[in-house]
C-alpha positions in Angstrom: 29.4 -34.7 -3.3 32.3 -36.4 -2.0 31.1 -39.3 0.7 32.9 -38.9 3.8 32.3 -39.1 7.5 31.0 -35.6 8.9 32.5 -33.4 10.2 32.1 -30.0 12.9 32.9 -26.7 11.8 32.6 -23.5 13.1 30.8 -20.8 10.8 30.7 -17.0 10.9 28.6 -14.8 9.0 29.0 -11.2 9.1 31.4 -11.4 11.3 29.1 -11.8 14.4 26.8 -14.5 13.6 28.7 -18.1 15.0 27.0 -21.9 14.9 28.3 -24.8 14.2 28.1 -26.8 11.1 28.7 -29.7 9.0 31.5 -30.6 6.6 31.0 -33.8 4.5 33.7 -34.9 1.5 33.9 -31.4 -0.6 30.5 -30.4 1.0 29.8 -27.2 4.0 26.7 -27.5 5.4 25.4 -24.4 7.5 21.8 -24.4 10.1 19.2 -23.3 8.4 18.7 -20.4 11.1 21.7 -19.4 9.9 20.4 -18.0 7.2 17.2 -16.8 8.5 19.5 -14.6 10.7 21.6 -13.9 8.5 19.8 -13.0 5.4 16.3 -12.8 6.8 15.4 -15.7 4.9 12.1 -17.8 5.5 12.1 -21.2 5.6 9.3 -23.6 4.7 9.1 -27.2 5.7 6.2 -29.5 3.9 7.0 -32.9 5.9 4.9 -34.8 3.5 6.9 -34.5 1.1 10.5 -34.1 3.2 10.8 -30.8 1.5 12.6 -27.8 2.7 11.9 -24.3 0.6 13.9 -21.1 1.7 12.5 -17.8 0.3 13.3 -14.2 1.0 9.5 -13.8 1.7 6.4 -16.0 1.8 4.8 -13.1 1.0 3.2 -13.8 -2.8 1.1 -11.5 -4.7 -2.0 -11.7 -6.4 -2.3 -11.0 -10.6 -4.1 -8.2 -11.4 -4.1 -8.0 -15.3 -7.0 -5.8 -15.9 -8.6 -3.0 -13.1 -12.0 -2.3 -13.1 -13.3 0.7 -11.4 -16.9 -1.0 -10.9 -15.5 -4.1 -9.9 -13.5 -5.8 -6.8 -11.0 -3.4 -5.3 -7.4 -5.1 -5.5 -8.7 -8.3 -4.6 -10.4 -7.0 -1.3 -12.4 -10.0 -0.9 -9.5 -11.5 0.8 -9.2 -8.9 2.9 -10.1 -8.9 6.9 -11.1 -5.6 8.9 -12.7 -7.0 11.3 -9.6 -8.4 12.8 -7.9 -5.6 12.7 -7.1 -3.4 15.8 -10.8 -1.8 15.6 -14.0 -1.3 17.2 -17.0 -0.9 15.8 -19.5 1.9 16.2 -22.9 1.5 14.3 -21.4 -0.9 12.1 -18.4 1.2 11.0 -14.8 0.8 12.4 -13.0 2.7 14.8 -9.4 1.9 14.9 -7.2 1.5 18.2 -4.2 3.3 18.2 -2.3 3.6 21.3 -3.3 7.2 22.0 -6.6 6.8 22.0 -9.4 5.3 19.3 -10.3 6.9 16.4 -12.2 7.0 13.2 -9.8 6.4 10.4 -11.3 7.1 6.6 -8.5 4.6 5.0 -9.7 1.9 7.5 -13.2 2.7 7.0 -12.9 2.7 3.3 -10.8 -0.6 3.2 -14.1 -2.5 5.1 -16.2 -0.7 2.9 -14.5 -2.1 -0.2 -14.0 -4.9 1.6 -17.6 -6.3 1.8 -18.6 -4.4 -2.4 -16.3 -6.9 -2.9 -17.2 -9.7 -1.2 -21.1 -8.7 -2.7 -20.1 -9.1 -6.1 -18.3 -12.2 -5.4 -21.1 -13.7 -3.3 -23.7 -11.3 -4.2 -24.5 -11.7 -0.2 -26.6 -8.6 0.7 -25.6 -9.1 4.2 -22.0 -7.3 3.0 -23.7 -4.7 0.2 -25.5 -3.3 3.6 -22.5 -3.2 5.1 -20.7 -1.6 2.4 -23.7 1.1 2.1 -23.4 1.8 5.5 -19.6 2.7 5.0 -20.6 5.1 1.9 -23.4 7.0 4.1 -20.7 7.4 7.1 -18.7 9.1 4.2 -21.8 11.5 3.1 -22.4 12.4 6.8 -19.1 13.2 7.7 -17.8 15.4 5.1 -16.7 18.6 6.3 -16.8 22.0 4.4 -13.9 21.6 2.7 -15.4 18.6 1.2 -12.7 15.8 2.7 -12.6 13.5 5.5 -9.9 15.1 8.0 -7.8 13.1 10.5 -8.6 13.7 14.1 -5.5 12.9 15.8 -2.3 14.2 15.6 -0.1 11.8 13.7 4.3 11.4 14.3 5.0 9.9 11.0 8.9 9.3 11.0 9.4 10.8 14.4 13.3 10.8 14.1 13.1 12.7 10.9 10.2 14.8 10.6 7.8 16.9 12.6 4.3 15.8 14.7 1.5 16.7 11.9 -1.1 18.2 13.8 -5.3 17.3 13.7 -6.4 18.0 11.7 -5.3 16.9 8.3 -6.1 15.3 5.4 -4.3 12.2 4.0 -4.4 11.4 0.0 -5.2 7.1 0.9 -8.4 8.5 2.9 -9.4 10.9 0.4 -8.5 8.3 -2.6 -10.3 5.5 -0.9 -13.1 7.3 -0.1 -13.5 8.2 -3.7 -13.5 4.3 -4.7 -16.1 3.6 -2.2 -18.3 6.5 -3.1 -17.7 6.1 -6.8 -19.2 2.3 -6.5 -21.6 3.2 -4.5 -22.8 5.1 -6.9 -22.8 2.7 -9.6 -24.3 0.2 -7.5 -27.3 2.2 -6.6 -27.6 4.4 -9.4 -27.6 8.1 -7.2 -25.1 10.6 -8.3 -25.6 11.9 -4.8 -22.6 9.9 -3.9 -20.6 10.9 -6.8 -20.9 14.2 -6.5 -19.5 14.0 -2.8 -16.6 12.9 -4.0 -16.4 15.3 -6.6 -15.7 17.6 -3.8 -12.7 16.7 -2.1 -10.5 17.1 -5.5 -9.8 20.8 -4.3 -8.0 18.7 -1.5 -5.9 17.4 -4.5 -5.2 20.9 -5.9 -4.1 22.6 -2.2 -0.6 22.0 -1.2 0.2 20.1 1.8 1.8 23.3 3.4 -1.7 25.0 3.1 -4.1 22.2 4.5 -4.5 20.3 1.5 -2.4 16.9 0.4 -0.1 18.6 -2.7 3.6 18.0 -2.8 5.9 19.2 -6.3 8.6 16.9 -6.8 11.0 18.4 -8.6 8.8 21.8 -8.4 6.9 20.6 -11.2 5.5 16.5 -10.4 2.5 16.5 -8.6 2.4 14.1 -5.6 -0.5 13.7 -3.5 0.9 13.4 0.2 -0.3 10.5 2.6 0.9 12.7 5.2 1.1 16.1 4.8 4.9 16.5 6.1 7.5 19.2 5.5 9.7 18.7 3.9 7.7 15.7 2.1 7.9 12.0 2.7 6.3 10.8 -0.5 4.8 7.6 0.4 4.5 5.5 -2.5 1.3 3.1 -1.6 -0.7 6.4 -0.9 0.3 8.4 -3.5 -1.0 5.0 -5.8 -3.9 4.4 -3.4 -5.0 8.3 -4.2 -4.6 8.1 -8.2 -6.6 4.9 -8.1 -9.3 6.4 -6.6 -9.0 9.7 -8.7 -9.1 7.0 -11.6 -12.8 5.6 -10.3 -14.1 8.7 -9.9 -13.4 9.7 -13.2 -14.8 6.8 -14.7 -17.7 6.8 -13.0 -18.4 10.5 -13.5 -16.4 11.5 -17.1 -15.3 15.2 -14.9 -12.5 16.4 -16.1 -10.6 17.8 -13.2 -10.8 14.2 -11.8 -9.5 13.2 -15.0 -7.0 15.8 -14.9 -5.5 15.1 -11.4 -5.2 11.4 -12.2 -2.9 12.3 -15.1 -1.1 14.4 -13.8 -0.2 12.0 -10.5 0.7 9.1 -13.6 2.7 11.2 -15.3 4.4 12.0 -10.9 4.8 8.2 -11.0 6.3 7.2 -14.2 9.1 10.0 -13.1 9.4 8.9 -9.8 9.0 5.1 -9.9 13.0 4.3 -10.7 13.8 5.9 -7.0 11.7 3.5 -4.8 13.5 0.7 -6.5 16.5 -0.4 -4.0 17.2 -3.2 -6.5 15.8 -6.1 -4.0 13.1 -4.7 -2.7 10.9 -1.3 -2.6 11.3 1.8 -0.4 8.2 2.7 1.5 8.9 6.7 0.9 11.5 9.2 0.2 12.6 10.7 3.7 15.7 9.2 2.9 16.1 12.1 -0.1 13.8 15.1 1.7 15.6 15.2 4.9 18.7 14.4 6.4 17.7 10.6 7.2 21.0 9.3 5.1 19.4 5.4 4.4 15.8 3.9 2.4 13.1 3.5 4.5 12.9 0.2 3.3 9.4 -1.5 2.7 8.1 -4.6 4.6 7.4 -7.7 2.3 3.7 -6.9 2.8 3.7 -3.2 2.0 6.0 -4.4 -1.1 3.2 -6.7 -1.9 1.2 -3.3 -2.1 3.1 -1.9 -4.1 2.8 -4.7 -6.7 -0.7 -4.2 -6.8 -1.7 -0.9 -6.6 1.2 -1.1 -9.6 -0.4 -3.8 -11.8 -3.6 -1.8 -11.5 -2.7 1.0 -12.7 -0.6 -0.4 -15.4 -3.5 -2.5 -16.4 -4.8 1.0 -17.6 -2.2 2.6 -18.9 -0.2 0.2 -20.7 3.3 1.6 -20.2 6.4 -0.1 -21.3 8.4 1.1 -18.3 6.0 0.5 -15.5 5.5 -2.9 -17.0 9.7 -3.4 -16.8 9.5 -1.9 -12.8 6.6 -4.1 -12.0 7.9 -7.6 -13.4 10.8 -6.6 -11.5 9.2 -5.6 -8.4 7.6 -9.4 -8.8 10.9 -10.9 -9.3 12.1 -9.6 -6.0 10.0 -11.7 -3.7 11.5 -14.6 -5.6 14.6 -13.5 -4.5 15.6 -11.8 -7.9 18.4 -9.3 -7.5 18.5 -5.9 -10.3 21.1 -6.9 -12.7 
């Protein structure tokens, strides 16, 4: 760099952004919020060391090289429930929407998954009670049609798709529900809980304009609908949320239809897995393709962070070359690493 006295410029970006800046010798210098308007770029400052970092994201993942259905649950130790929006009823949570306050199985399961894996880190039986306590709330409220149905009427994607109407049945509940009662289980040796579980796989097999959770991509992939729109949304992190449980339970239990559906949703995934990728970051679902929405429903840096590992998990079982090539590139994107 060129010494020279500084100088003030005027800088545009995107042609409605304006700040001043600095020109020294050969060199522009540009504010740092600048850029974090500009390209949503996060800044970190560590003063001891007079160090400035810029990222597209501190948002950082977690390695997960090798899933175990008996063991902690995508690193759910670090996880935090009970500051959530939630109340809690007899030691399970109710969550807080602005409508009203419900019980939510994908919230319930998360703290019940929560504290199985905070037990086995800390084998703290203050947290397997709690974790029990979430696998009997799933035992007593399991309806006929062996799920746990949503209560509330849900507007997923107002601007593009319908209200779903109470109730319904979401594939992350169901799927979660199956890792916490596959584990629970394990852990206590009664197949009572298994066997639940075992019971809401009809769910799987009953499409999503009948009551159940089952989209066809392609009128032939199987996907296993978060929420149960028409046309469908295909959310990724509950489509992976659902096999991961359907992988648990089959684990734990060698049945074959569990077995069955948890192939069939990989074999969804491999097909499907190229159109989430926007080449710098992850789309959260496909309502850009179903309906007439026209742009990605781009996913935040935290539900991209999902996406890694519900990704790496299921990778870590089956080995595939091409999931393996999406997810180090997934991982390259919150290090700012454009597709080539």
């Amino acid at each position: 760099m060129e010494s020279g006295r500084p100088e003030d410029i005027r800088v545009v970006m995107h042609q409605h952004l304006e700040c001043k800046g600095k020109k020294i010798g050969n060199e522009l210098f540009v504010p740092i919020t600048l850029l974090e308007k500009g390209y949503f770029a996060e800044k970190e400052w560590i003063e001891g060391q007079k160090l400035l970092k810029i990222h597209v994201s501190k948002a950082r993942y977690s390695e997960i090289n090798q899933y175990d259905f008996r063991g902690n649950y995508l690193h759910y130790d670090k996880n935090g429930v009970e500051n959530w929006s939630v109340e809690f009823h007899d030691g399970i949570p109710k969550t807080v929407y602005p409508f009203g306050t419900y019980f939510n199985p994908s919230t319930i399961a998360q703290y019940g998954l929560q504290h199985y894996s905070l037990y086995l880190k800390n084998k703290d039986e203050q947290s397997k009670q709690k974790f029990l306590s979430v696998a009997a709330w799933f035992l007593q409220n399991q309806n006929s049609q062996g799920g746990w149905a949503y209560q509330f009427d849900h507007a997923y994607y107002p601007s593009r798709l319908n209200k779903i109407k109470a109730p319904w049945y979401s594939s992350i509940g169901l799927g979660m529900a199956m890792s916490v009662l596959a584990r629970a289980s394990y852990l206590t040796k009664n197949t009572t809980y298994q066997n639940k579980a075992l019971q809401a796989t009809s769910i799987f097999q009953t499409s999503s304009n009948d009551h159940g959770i089952l989209a066809k991509f392609e009128g032939k992939y199987s996907f296993y609908e978060e929420c149960p729109t028409n046309p469908p949304s295909y959310i990724l992190n509950g489509f992976m949320f659902a096999l991961i449980g359907l992988y648990d339970l089959h684990k734990q239990t060698g049945n074959r239809q569990a077995g069955m559906l948890y192939e069939d949703g990989v074999r969804t995934l491999k097909r499907m897995l190229p159109l989430y990728d926007l080449g710098n970051r992850t789309a959260y679902d496909l309502t850009h393709y179903t309906t007439d929405g026209g742009y990605p429903n781009i996913a935040s840096w935290g539900y991209h962070v999902t996406h890694i590992h519900l990704l790496a998990a299921l990778n870590s079982v089956e080995k595939d070359p091409k999931m393996s090539e999406t997810l180090q590139r997934w991982k390259g994107y919150i290090d700012g690493k454009m597709a080539r």
